[in-house]
N, CA, C and O atoms as a printed pandas DataFrame, in Angstrom:
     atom_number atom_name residue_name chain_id  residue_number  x_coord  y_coord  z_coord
0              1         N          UNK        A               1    0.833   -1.184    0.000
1              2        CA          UNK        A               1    0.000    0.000    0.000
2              3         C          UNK        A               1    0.874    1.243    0.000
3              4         O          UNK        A               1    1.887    1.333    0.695
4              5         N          UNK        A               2    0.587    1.864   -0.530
5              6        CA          UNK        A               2    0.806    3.584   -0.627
6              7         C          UNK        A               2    0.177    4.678   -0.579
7              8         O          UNK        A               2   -0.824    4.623   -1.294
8              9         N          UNK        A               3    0.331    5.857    0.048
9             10        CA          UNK        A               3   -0.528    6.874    0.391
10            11         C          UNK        A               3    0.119    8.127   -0.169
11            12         O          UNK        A               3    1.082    8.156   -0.936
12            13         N          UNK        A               4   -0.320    8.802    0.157
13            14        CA          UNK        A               4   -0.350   10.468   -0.491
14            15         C          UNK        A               4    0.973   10.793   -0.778
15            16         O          UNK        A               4    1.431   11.416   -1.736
16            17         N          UNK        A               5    1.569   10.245    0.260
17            18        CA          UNK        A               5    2.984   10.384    0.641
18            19         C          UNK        A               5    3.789    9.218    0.102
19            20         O          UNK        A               5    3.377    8.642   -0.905
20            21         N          UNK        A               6    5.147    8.744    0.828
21            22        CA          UNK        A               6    5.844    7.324    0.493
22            23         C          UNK        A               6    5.626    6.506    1.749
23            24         O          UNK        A               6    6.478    5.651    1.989
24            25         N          UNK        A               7    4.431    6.667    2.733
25            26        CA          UNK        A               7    4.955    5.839    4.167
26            27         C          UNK        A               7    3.732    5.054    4.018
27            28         O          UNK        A               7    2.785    5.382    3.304
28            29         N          UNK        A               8    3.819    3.798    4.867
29            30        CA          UNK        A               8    2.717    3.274    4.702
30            31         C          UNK        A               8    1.557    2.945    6.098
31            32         O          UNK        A               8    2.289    3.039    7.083
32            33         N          UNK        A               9    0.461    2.690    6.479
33            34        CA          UNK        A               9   -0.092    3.051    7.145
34            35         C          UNK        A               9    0.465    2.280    8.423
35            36         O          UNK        A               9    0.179    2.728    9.533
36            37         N          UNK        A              10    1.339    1.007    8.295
37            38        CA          UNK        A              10    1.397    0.137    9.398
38            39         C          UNK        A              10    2.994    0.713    9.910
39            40         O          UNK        A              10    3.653    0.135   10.775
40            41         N          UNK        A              11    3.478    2.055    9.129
41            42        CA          UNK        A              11    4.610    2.700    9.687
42            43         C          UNK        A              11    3.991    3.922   10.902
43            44         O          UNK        A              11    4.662    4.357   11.837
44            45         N          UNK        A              12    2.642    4.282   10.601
45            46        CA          UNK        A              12    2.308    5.195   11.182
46            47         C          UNK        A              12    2.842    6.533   10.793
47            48         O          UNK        A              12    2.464    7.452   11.520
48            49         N          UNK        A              13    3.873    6.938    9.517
49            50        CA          UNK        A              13    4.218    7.976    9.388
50            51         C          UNK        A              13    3.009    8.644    8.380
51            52         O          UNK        A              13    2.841    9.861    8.306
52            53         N          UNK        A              14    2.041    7.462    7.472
53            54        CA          UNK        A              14    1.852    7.689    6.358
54            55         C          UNK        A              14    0.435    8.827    6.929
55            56         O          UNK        A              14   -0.138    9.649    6.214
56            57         N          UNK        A              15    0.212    8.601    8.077
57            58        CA          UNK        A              15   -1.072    8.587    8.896
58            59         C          UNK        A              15   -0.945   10.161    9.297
59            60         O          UNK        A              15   -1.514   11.219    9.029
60            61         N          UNK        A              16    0.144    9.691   10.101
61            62        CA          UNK        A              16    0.452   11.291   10.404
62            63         C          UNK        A              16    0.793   12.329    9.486
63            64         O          UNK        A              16    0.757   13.544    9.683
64            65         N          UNK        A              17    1.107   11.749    8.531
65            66        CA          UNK        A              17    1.007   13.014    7.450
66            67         C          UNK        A              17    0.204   13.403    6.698
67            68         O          UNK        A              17    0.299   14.318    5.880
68            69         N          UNK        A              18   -0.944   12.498    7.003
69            70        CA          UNK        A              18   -2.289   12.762    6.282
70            71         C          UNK        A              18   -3.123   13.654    6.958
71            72         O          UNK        A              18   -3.671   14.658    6.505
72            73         N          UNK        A              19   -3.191   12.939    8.699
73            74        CA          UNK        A              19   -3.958   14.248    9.608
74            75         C          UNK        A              19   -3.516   15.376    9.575
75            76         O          UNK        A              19   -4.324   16.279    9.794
76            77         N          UNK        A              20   -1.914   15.781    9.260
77            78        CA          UNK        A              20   -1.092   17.068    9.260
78            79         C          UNK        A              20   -1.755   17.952    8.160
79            80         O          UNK        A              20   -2.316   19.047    8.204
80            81         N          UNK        A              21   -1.451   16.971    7.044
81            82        CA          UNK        A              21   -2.114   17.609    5.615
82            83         C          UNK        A              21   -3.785   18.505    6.019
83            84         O          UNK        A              21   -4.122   19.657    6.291
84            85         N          UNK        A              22   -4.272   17.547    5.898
85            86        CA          UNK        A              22   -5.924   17.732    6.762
86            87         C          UNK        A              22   -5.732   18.936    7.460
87            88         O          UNK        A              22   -6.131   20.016    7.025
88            89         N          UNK        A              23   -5.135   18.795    8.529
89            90        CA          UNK        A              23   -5.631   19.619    9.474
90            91         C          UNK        A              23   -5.286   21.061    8.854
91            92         O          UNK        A              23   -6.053   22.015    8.985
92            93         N          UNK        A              24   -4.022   21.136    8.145
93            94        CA          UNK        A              24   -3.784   22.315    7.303
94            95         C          UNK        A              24   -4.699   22.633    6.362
95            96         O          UNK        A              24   -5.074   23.806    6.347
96            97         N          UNK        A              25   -5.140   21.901    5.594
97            98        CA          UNK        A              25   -6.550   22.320    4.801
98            99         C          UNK        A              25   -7.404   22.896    5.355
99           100         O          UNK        A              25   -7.825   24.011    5.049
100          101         N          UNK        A              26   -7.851   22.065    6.435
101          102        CA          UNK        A              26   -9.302   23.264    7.126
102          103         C          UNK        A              26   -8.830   24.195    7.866
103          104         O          UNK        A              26   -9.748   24.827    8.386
104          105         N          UNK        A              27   -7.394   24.717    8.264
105          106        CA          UNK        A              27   -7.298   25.696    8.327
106          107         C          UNK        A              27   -7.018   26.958    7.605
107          108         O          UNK        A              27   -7.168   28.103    8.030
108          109         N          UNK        A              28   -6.519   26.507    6.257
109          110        CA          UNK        A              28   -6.617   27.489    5.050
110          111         C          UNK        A              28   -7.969   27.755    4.572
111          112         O          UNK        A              28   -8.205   28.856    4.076
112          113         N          UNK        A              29   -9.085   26.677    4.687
113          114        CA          UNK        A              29  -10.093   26.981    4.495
114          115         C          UNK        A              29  -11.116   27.917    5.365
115          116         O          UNK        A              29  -12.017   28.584    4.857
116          117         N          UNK        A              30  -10.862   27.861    6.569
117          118        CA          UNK        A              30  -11.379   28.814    7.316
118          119         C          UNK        A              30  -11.040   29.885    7.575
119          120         O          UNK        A              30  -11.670   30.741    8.195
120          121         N          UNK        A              31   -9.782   29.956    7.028
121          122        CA          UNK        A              31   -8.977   31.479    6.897
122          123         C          UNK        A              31   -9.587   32.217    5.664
123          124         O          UNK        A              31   -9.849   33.416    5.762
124          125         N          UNK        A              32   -9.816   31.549    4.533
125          126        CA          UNK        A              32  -10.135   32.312    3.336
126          127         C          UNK        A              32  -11.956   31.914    3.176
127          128         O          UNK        A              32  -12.623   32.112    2.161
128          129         N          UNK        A              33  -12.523   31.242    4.651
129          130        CA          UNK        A              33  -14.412   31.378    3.731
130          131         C          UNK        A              33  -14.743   31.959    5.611
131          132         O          UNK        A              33  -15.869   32.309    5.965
132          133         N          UNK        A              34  -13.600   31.945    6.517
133          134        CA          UNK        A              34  -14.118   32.121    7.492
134          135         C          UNK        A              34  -14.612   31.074    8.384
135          136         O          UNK        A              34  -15.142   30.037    7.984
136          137         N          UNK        A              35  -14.397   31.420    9.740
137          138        CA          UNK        A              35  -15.196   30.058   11.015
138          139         C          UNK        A              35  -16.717   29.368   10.518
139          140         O          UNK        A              35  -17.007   28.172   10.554
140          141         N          UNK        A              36  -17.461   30.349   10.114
141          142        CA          UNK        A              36  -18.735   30.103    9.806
142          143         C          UNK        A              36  -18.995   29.141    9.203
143          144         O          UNK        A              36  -20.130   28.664    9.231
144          145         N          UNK        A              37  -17.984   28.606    8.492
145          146        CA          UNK        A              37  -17.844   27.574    7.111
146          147         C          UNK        A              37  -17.348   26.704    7.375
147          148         O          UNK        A              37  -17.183   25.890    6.467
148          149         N          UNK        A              38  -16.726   26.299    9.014
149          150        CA          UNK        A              38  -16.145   25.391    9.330
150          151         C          UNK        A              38  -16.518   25.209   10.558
151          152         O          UNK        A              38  -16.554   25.801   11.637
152          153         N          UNK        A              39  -16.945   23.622    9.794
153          154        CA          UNK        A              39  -18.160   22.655   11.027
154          155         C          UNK        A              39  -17.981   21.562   11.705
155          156         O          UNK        A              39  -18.808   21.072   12.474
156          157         N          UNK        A              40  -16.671   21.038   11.399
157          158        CA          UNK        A              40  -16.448   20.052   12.343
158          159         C          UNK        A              40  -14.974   20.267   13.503
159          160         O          UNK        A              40  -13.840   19.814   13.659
160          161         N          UNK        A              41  -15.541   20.869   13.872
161          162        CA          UNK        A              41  -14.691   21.560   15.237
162          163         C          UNK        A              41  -14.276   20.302   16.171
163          164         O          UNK        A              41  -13.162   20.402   16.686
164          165         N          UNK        A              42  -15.029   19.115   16.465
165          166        CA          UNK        A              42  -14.755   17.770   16.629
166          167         C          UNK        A              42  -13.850   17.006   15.867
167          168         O          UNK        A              42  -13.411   15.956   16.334
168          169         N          UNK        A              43  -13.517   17.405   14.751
169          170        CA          UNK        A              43  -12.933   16.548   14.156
170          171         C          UNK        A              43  -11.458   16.704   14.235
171          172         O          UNK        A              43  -10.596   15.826   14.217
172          173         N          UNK        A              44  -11.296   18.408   14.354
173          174        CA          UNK        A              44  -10.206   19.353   14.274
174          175         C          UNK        A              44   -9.298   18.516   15.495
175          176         O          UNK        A              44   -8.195   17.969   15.505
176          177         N          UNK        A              45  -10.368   18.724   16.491
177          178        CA          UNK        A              45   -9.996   18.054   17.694
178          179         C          UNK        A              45   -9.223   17.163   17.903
179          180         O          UNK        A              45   -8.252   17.274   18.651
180          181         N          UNK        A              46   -9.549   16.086   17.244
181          182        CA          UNK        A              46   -9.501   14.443   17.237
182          183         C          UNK        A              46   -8.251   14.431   16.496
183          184         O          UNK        A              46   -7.458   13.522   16.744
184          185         N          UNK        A              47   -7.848   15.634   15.299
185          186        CA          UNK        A              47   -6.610   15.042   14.539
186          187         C          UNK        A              47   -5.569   16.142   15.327
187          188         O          UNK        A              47   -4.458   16.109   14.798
188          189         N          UNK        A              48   -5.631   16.860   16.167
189          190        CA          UNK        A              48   -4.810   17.876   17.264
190          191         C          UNK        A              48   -4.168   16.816   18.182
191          192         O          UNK        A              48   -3.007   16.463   18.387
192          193         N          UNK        A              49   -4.983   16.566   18.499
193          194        CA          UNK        A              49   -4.772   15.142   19.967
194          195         C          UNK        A              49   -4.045   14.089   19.431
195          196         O          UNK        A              49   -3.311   13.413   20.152
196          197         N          UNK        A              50   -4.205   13.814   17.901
197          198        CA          UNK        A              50   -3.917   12.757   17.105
198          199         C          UNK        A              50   -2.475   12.747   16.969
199          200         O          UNK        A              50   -1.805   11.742   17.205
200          201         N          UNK        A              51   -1.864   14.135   16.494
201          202        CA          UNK        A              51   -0.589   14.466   16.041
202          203         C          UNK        A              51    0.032   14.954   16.999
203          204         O          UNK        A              51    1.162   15.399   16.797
204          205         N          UNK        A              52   -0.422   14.988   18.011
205          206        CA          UNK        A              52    0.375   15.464   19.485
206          207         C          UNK        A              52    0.481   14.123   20.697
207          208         O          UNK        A              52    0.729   14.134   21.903
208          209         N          UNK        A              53    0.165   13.025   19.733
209          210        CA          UNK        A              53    0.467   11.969   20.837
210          211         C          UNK        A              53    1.457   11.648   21.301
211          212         O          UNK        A              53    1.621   11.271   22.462
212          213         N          UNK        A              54    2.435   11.772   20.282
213          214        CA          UNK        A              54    3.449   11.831   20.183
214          215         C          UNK        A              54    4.072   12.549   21.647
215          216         O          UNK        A              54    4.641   11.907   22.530
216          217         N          UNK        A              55    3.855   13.811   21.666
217          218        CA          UNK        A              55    4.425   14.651   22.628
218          219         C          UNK        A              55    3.259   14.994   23.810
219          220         O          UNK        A              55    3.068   16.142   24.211
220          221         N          UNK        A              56    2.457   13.730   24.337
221          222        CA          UNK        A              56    1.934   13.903   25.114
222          223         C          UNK        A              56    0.739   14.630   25.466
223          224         O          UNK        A              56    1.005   15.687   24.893
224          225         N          UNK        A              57   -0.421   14.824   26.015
225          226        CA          UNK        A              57   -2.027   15.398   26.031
226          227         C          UNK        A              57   -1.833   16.511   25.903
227          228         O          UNK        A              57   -0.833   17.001   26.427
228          229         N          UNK        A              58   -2.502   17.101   25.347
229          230        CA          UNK        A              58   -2.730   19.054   25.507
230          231         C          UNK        A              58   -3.636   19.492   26.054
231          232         O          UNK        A              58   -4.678   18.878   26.283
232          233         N          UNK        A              59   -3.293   21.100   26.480
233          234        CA          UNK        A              59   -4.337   21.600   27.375
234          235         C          UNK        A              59   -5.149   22.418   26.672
235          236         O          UNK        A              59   -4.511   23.271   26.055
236          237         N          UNK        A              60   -6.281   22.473   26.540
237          238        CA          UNK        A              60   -7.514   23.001   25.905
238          239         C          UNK        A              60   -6.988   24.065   24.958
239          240         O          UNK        A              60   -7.284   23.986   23.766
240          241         N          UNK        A              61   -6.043   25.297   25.520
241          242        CA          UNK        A              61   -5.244   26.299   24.944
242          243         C          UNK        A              61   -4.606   25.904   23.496
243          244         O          UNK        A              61   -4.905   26.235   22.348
244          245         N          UNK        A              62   -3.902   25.309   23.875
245          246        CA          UNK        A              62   -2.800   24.647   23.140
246          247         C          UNK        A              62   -3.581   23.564   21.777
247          248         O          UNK        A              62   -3.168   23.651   20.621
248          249         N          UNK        A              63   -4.308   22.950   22.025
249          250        CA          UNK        A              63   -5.736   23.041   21.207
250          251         C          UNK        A              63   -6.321   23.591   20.491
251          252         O          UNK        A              63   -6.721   22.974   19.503
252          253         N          UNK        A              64   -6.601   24.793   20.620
253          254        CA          UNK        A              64   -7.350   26.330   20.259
254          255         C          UNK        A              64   -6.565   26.546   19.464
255          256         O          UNK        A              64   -6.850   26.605   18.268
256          257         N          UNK        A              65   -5.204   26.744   20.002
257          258        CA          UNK        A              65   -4.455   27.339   19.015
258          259         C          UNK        A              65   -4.179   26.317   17.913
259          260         O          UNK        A              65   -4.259   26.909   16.837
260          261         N          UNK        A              66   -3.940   25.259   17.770
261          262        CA          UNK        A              66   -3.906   24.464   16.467
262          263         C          UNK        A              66   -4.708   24.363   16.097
263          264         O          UNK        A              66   -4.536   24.359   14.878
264          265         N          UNK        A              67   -5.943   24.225   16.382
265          266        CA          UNK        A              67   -7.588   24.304   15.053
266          267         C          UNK        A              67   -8.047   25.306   14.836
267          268         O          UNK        A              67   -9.074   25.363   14.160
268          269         N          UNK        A              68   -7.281   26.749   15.472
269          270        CA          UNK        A              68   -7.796   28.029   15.029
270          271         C          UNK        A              68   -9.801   28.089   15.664
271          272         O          UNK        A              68  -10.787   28.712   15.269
272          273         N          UNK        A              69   -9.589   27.217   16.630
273          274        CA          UNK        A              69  -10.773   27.863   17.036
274          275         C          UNK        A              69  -10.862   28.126   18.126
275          276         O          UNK        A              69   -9.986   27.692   18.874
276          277         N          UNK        A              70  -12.105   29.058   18.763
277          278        CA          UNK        A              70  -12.720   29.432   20.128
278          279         C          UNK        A              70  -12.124   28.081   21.520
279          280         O          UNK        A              70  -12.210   26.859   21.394
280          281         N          UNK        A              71  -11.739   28.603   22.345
281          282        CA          UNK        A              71  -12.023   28.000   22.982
282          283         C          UNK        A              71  -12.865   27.695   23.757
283          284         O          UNK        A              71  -12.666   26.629   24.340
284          285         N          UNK        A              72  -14.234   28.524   24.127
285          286        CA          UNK        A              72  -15.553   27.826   24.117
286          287         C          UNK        A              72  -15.698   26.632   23.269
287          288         O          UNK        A              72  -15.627   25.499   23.746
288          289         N          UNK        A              73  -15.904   26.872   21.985
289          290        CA          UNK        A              73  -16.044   25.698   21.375
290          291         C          UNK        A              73  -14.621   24.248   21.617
291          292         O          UNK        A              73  -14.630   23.046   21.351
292          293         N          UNK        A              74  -13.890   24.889   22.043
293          294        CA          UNK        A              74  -12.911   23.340   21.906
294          295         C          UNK        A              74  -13.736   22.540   23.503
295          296         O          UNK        A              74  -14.355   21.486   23.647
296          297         N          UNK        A              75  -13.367   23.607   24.441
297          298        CA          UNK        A              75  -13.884   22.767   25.764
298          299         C          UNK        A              75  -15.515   22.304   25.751
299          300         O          UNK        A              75  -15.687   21.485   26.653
300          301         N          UNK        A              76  -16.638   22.551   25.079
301          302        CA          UNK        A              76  -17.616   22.545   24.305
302          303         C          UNK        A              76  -17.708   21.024   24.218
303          304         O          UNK        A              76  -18.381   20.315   24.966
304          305         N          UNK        A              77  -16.711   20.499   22.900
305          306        CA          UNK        A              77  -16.699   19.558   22.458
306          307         C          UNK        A              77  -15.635   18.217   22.809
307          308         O          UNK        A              77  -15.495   17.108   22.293
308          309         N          UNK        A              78  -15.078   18.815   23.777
309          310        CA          UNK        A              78  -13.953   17.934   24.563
310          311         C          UNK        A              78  -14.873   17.358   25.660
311          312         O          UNK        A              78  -14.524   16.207   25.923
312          313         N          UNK        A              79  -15.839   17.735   26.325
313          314        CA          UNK        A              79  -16.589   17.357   27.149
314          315         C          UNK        A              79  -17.416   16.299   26.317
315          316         O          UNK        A              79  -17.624   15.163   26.744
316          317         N          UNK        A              80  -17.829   16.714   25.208
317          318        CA          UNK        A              80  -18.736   15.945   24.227
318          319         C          UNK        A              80  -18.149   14.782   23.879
319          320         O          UNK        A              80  -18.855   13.775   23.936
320          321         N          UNK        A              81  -16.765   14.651   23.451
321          322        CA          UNK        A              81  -15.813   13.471   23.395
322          323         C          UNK        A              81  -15.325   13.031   24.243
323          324         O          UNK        A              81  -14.430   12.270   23.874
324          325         N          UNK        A              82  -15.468   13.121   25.724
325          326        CA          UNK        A              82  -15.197   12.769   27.030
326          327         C          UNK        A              82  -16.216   11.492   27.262
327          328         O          UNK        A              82  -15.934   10.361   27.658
328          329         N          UNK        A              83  -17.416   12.014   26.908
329          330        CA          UNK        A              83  -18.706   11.826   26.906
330          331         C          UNK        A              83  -18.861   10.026   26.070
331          332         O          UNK        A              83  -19.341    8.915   26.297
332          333         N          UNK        A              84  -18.310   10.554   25.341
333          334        CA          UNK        A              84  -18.704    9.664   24.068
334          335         C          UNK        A              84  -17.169    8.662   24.428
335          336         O          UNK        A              84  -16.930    7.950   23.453
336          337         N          UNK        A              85  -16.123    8.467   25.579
337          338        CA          UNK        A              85  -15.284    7.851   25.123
338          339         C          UNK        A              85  -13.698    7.916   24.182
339          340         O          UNK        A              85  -12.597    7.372   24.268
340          341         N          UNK        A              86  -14.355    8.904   23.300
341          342        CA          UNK        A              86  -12.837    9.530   22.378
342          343         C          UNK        A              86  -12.045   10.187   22.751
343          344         O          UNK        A              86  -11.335   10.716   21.896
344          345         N          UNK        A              87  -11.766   10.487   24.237
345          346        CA          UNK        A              87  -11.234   11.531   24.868
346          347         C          UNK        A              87  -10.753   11.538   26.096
347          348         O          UNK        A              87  -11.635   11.917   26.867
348          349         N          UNK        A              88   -9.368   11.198   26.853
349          350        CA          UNK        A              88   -9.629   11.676   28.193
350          351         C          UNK        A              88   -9.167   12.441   28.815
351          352         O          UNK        A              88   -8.247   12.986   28.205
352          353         N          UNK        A              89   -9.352   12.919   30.047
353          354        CA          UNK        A              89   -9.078   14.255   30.733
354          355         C          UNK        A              89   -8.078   13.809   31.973
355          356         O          UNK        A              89   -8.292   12.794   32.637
356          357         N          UNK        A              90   -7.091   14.591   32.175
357          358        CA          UNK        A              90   -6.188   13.911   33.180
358          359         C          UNK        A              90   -5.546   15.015   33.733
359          360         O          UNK        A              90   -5.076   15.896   33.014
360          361         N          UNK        A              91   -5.482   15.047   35.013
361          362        CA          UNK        A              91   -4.575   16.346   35.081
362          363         C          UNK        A              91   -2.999   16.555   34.915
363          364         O          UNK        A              91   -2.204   15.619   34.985
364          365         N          UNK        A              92   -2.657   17.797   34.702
365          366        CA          UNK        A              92   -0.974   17.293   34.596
366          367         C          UNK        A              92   -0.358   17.170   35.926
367          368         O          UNK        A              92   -0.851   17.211   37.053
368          369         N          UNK        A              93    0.859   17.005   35.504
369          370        CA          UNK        A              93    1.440   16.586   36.938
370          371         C          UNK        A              93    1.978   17.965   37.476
371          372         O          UNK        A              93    2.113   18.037   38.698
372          373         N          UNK        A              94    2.270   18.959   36.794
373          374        CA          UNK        A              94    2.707   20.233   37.790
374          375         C          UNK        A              94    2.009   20.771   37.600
375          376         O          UNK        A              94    2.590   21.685   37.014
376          377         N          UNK        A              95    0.714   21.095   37.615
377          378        CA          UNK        A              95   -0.410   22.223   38.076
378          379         C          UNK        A              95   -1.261   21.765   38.214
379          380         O          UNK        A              95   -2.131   22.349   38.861
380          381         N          UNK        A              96   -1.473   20.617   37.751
381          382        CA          UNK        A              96   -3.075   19.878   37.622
382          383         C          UNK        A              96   -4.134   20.787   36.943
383          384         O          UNK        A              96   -5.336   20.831   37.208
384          385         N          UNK        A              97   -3.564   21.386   36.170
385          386        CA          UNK        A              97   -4.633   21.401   35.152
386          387         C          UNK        A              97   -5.358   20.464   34.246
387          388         O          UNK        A              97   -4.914   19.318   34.185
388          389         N          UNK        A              98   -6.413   20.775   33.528
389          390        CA          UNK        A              98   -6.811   19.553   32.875
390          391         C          UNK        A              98   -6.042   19.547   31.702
391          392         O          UNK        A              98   -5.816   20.588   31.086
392          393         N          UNK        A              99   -5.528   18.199   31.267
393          394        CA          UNK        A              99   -5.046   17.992   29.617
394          395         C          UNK        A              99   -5.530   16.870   29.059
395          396         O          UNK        A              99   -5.803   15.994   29.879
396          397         N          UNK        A             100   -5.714   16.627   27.996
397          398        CA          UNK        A             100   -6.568   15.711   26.963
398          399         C          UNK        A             100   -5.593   15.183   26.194
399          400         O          UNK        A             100   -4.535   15.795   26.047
400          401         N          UNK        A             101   -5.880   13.651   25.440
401          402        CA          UNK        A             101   -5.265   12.874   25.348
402          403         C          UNK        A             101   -6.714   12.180   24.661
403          404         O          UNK        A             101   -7.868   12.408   25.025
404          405         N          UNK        A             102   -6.250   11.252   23.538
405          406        CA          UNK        A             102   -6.996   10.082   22.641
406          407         C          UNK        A             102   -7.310    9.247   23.461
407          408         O          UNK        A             102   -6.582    9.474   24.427
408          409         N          UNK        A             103   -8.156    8.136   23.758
409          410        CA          UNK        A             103   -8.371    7.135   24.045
410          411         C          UNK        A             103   -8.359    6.122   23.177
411          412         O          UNK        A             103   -9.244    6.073   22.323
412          413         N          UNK        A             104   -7.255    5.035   23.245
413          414        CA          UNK        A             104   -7.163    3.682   22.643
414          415         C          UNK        A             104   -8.290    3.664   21.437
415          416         O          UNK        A             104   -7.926    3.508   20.271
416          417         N          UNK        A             105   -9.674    3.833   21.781
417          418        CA          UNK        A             105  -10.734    3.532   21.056
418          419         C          UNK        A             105  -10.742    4.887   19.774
419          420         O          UNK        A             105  -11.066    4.884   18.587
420          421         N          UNK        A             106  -10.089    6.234   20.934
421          422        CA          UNK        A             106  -10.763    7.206   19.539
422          423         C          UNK        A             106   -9.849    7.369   18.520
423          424         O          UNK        A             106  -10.045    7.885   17.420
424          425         N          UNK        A             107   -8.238    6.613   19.227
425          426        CA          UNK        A             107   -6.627    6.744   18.424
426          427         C          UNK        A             107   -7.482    5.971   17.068
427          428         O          UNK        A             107   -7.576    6.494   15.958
428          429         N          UNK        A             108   -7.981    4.819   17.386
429          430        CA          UNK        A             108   -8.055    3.569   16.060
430          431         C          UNK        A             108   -9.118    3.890   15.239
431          432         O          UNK        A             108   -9.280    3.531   14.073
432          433         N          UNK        A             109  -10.087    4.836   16.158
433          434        CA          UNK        A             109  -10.966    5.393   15.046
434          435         C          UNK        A             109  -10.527    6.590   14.172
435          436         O          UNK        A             109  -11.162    6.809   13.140
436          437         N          UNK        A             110   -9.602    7.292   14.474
437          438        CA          UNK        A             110   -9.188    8.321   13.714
438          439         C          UNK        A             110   -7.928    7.728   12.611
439          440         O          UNK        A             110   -7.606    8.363   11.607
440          441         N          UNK        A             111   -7.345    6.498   12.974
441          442        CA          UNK        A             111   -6.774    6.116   12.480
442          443         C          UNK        A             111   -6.942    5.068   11.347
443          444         O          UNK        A             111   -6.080    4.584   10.614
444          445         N          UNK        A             112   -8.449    4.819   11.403
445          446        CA          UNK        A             112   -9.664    4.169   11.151
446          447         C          UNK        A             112  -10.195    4.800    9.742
447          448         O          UNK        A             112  -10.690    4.191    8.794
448          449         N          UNK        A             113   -9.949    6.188    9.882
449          450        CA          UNK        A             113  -10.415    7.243    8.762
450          451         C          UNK        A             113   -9.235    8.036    7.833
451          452         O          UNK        A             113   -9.257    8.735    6.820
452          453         N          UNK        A             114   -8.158    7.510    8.790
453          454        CA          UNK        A             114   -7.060    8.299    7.631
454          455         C          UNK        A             114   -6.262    6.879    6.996
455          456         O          UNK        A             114   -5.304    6.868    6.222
456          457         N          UNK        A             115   -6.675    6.214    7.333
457          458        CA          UNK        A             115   -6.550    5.042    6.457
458          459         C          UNK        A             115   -6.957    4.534    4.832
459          460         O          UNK        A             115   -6.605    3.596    4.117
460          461         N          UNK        A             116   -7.870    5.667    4.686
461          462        CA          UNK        A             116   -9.281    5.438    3.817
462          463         C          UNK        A             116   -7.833    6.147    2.923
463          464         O          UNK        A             116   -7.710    5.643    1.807
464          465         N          UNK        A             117   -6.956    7.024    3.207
465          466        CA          UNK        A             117   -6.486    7.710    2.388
466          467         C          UNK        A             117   -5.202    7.030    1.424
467          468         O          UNK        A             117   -4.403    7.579    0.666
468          469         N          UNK        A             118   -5.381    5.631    1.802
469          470        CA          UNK        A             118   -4.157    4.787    1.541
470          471         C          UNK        A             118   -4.800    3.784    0.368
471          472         O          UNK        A             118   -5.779    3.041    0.438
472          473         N          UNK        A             119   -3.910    4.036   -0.699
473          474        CA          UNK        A             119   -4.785    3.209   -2.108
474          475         C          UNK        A             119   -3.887    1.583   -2.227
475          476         O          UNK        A             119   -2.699    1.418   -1.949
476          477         N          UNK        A             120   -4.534    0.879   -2.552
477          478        CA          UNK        A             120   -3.693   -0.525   -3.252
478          479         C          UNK        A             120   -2.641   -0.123   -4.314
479          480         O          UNK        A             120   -2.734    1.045   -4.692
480          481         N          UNK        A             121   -1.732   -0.813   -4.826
481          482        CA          UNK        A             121   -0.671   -0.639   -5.358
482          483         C          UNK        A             121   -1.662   -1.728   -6.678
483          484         O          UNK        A             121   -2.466   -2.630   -6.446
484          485         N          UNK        A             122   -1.301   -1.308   -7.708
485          486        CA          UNK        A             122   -1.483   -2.392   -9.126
486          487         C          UNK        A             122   -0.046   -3.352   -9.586
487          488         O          UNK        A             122   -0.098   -4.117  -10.549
């Protein structure tokens, strides 16, 4: 298999460069049609958390600032994916604030969907 890129999905690089890609799209897109036009603020979410697993949960802020949105709306919908499982909340270890992090279930579902982006070879 091959994807957009040269990596393949069971390297995990091919993945992460697809949510990267992504996530840069809907933010060029909401820069040039505006927030109004951009509706899955959940999803933004899911590939933030996705590409930061790497370096450990983020705090709602830190969030905001990579999907370019409100943070009403991120904590909004972090509760909503708390809710639902895709999400968990943990505090950190030097302030105990809250930080967020994938859950096993929502890693394989997001990983579940950028998979789709990986074609058969002929």
């Amino acid at each position: 298999m091959t994807a957009v890129g040269k990596s393949t999905p069971e390297d995990g690089k091919g993945c992460q460069a697809l949510a990267r890609l992504e996530l840069q799209l809907r933010r060029a897109r909401t820069a040039a049609f505006g927030s109004q036009w951009s509706g899955d603020s959940w999803w933004d979410i899911m590939l933030s958390l996705y590409l930061g697993g790497d370096c450990g949960p983020s705090d709602e802020w830190t969030i905001a600032v990579a999907v370019g949105q409100p943070i009403r709306t991120i904590s909004r919908w972090l509760w909503i994916l708390e809710a639902e499982g895709q999400v968990i909340r943990r505090a950190a270890a030097l302030d105990h604030a809250d930080v967020w992090a994938l859950t096993p279930v929502g890693r394989n579902r997001v990983d579940q969907c950028l998979n789709v982006g990986f074609i058969e070879e002929s």
